[in-house]
VOGU-3710 file (C-alpha; in Angstrom, 3 decimals, decimal comma):
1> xxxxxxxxxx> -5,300/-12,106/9,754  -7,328/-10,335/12,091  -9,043/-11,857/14,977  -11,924/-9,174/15,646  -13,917/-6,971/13,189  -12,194/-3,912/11,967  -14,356/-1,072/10,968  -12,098/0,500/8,433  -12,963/3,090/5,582  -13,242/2,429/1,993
11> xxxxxxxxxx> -9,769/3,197/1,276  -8,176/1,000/3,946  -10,131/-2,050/3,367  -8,651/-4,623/1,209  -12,364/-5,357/-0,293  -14,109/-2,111/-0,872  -18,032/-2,623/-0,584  -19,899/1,078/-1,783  -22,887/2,217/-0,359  -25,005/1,126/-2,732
21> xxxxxxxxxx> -24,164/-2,593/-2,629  -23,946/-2,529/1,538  -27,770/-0,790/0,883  -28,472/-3,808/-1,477  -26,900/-6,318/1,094  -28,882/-4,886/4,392  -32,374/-5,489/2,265  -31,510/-9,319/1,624  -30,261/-10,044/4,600  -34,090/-8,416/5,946
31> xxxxxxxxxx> -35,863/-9,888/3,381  -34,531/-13,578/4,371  -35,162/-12,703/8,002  -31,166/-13,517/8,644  -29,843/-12,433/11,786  -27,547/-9,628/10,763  -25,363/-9,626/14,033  -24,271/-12,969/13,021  -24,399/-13,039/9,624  -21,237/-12,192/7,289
41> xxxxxxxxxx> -20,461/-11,531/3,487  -17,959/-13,831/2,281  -16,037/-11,816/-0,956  -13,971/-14,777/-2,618  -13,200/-16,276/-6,308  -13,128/-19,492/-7,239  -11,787/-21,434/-10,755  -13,822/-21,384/-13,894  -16,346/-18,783/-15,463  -15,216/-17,988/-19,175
51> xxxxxxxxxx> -12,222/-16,250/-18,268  -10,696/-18,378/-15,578  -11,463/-16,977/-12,273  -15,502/-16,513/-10,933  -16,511/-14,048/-7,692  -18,031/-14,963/-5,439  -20,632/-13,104/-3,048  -22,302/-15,609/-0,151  -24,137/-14,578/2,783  -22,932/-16,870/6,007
61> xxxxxxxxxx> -22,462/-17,256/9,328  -19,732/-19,574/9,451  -16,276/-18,330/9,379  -13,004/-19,704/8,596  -10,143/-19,394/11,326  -8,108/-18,448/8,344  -10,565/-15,703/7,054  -9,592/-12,030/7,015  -12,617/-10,287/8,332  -13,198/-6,182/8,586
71> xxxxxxxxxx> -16,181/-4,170/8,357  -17,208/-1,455/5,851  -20,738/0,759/5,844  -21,907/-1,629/8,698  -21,418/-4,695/7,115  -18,918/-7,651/8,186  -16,947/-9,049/5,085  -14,825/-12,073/5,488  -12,489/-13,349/2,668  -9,798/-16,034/2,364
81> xxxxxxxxxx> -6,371/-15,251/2,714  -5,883/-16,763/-1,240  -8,782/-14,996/-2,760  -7,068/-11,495/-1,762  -4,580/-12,314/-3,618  -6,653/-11,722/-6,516  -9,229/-9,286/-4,676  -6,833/-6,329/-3,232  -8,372/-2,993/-3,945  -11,873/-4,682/-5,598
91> xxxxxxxxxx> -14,341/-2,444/-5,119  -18,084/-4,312/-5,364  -20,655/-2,032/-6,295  -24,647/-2,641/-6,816  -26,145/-1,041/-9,758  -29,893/-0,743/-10,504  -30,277/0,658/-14,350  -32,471/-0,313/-17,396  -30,294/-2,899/-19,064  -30,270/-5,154/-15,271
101> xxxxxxxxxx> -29,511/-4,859/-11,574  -26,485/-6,904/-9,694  -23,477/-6,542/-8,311  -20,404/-5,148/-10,164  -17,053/-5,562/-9,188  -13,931/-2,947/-9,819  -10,995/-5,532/-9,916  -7,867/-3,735/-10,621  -5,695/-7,084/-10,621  -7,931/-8,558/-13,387
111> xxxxxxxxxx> -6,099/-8,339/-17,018  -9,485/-9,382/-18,517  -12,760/-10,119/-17,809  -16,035/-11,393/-19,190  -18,805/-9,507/-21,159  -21,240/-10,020/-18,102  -18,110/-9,067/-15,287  -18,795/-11,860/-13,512  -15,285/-13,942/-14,237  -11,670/-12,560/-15,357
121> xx> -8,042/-13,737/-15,490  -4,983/-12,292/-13,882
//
């Protein structure tokens, strides 16, 4: 656990957030007028979607004593010690294309996941 925001790279984080989806987050956070020096993305998973496990992306300013918190492209990601065991080395991307826009995550612990991505099973 770390008690002060590390600004790590990409590869040392143990969420990776691209460009694209820290691009995505900056505009929301603007758009609902949040305060971004206080405000964090929480990366979790929690039970249930069709293949067991759901992500989970929240915008908040309340943090967890427990939380591990770093920093990646300028934003500050928090996440709870159990949800990285499930999370190391997830990279959450944003993609805009033709067929829809959202967030996609990379999980490399997932054995299986969902048509849509948004749930998966270890």
């Amino acid at each position: 656990m770390t008690t002060e925001t590390d600004t790590q790279t990409p590869t040392e984080a143990p969420v990776i957030l691209t460009e694209a989806a820290a691009r995505e987050i900056r505009t929301i956070i603007e758009s609902q007028e949040l305060d971004a020096e206080k405000v964090r993305l929480r990366v979790g998973v929690k039970g249930g979607g069709c293949s067991g496990f759901s992500y989970l992306l929240d915008l908040t300013e309340n943090k967890k004593d427990t939380d591990e918190e770093f920093e990646i492209h300028g934003i500050k990601i928090i996440c709870d010690p159990k949800s990285l065991l499930y999370l190391g080395g997830t990279t959450v991307d944003f993609r805009d294309e033709i067929m829809g826009r959202g967030f996609v995550f990379g999980n490399p612990n997932a054995t299986s996941s969902c048509g849509c991505g948004s749930s998966f099973s270890v």
